[in-house]
C-alpha positions in Angstrom: -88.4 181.9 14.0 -89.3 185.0 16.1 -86.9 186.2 19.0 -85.2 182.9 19.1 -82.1 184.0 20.2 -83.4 186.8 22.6 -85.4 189.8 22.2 -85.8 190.9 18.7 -83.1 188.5 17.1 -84.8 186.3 14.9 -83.6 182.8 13.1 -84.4 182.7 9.2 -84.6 179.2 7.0 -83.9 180.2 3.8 -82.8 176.4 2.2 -84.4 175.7 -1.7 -84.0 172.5 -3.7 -83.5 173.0 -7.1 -83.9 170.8 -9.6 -83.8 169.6 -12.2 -80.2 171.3 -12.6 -77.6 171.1 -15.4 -74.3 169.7 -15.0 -71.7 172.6 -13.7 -68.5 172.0 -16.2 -66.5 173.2 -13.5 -66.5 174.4 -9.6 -65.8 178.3 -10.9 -69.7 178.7 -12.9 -71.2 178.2 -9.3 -72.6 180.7 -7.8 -75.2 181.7 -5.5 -77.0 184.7 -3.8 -80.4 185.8 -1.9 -82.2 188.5 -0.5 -84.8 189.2 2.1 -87.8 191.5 0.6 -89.6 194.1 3.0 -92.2 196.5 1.1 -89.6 199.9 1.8 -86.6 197.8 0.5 -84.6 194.7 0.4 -81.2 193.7 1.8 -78.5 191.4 -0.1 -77.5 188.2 1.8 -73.9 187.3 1.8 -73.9 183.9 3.4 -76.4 181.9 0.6 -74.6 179.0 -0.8 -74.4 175.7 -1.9 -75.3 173.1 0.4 -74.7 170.1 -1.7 -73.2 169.0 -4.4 -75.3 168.3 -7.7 -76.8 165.1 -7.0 -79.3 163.3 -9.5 -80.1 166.6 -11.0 -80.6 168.3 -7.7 -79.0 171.2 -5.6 -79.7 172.4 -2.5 -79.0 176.5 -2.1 -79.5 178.7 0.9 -78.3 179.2 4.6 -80.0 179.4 8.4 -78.7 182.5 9.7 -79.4 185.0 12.5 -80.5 188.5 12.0 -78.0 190.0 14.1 -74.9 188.2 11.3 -73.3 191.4 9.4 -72.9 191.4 6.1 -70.7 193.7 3.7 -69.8 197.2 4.4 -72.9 197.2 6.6 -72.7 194.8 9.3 -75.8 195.7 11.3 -78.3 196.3 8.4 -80.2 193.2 8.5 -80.9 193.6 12.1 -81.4 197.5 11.7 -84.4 196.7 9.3 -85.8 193.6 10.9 -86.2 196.4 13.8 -87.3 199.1 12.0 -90.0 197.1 9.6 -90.1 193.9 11.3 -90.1 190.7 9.7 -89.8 190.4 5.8 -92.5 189.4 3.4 -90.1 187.5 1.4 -87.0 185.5 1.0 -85.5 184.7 -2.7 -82.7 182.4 -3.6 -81.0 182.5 -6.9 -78.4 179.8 -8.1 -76.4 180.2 -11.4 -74.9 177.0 -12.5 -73.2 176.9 -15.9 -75.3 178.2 -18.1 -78.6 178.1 -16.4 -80.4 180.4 -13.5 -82.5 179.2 -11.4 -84.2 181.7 -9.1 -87.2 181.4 -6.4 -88.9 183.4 -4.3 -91.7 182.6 -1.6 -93.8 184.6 1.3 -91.3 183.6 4.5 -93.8 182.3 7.2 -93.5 182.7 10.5 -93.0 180.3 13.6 -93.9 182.2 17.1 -93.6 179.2 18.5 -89.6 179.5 19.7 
């Protein structure tokens, strides 16, 4: 959602469903990461993770966030290229769960209507 929380701070949706999962074996094979895509380069998300348990095969992976949350050893990044190339033409979610990986990536739409 565009300048939802002022000026040039934006609010990103970045929640997939995946499924059909296998079982974990235990809490330490979880794991979970994302990125947001612009055509000059990408940035590494550090707040994607696991919003549910694995239910009936199922697993919800992601995070809402705002473009002005740091992350790593670069705190202003995301909101430094959200200025400087506007908003990204993709969003991709990876979850590693035992021994599978299951990754998607989509086109991030846009809502102007905040």
């Amino acid at each position: 959602m565009l300048d939802d929380q002022g000026p040039g701070v934006h609010t990103v949706h970045m929640i997939v469903d995946f499924g059909p999962t296998s079982e974990p074996g235990d809490e330490g094979e979880l794991e979970a990461s994302g990125n947001l895509v612009w055509e000059q380069g990408e940035i590494e998300l550090c707040g994607i993770g696991f919003r549910d348990e694995v239910e009936e095969g199922h697993l919800a992976v992601g995070d809402i966030f705002q473009t002005t949350e740091g992350c790593g050893d670069d705190p202003t990044a995301m909101q430094d290229a959200f200025d400087e190339f506007g908003p990204p033409t993709e969003g991709c979610v990876e979850a590693r769960l035992g021994d599978g990986t299951y990754e998607y990536c989509a086109l991030l739409p846009i809502d102007q209507t905040s």
